[in-house]
Residue, then its C-alpha position, 0 to 999 in steps of 0.5 A: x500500500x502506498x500512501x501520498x499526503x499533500x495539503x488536505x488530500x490523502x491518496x492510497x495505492x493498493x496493489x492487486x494482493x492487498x486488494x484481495x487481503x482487504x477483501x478477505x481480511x476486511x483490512x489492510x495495514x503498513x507501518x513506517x518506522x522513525x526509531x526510538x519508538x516513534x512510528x506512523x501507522x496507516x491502514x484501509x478498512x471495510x467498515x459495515x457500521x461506515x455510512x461513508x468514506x472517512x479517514x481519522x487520525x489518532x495515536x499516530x495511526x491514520x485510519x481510512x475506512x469504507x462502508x461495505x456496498x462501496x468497498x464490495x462494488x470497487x473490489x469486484x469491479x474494474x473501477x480505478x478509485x474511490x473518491x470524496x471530499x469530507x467536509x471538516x470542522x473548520x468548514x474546509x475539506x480533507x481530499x481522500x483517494x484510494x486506487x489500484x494501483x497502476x505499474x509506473x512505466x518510466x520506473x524501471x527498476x519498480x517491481x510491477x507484477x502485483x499492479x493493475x496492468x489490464x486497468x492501465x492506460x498506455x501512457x507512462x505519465x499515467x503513474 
């Protein structure tokens, strides 16, 4: 999984067996770590309670979570992503995309055999 921050925007990569593990284990999780203790987790996951896509951050740990019709159309389907624009406290808007992920043409050292090839446009800056 692969996770891209910018200024109110989450988006997540996930690749063809994470998508299945989702599917089967109804989440999906990666930590990076800072040493000395310090850590940031970040994790995908099916939610039959979620009546929409939210995303919540506490304890260092980032949680995106799917409601089940929506998480069960994408994973079953050859739509891309998933995108919202949840509305904050502050009246501004948090930007969240999870998609599969595509094989990045111009990165030739970059392991793709568990990329979405068939859903990938033939253009490499489509990465």
């Amino acid at each position: 999984m692969k996770l891209r921050c910018t200024t109110n925007s989450i988006r997540i990569r996930i690749r063809k067996s994470e998508l299945q593990q989702l599917a089967t284990e109804q989440r999906i999780e990666e930590k990076i770590q800072f040493g000395k203790g310090v850590s940031l987790t970040f994790a995908l996951t099916i939610s039959g309670l979620a009546k929409e896509v939210t995303a919540h951050f506490v304890n260092n740990k980032l949680v995106v979570k799917l409601p089940k019709t929506v998480a069960a159309n994408w994973i079953n389907s050859n739509e891309v992503g998933i995108e919202v624009n949840n509305t904050l406290d502050n009246s501004e808007s948090l930007h969240i995309l999870i998609e599969k992920d595509f094989p990045c043409l111009d990165r030739a050292e970059e392991n793709k055999s568990d990329t979405f090839w068939e859903l990938a446009p033939d253009s490499p800056d489509a990465c």
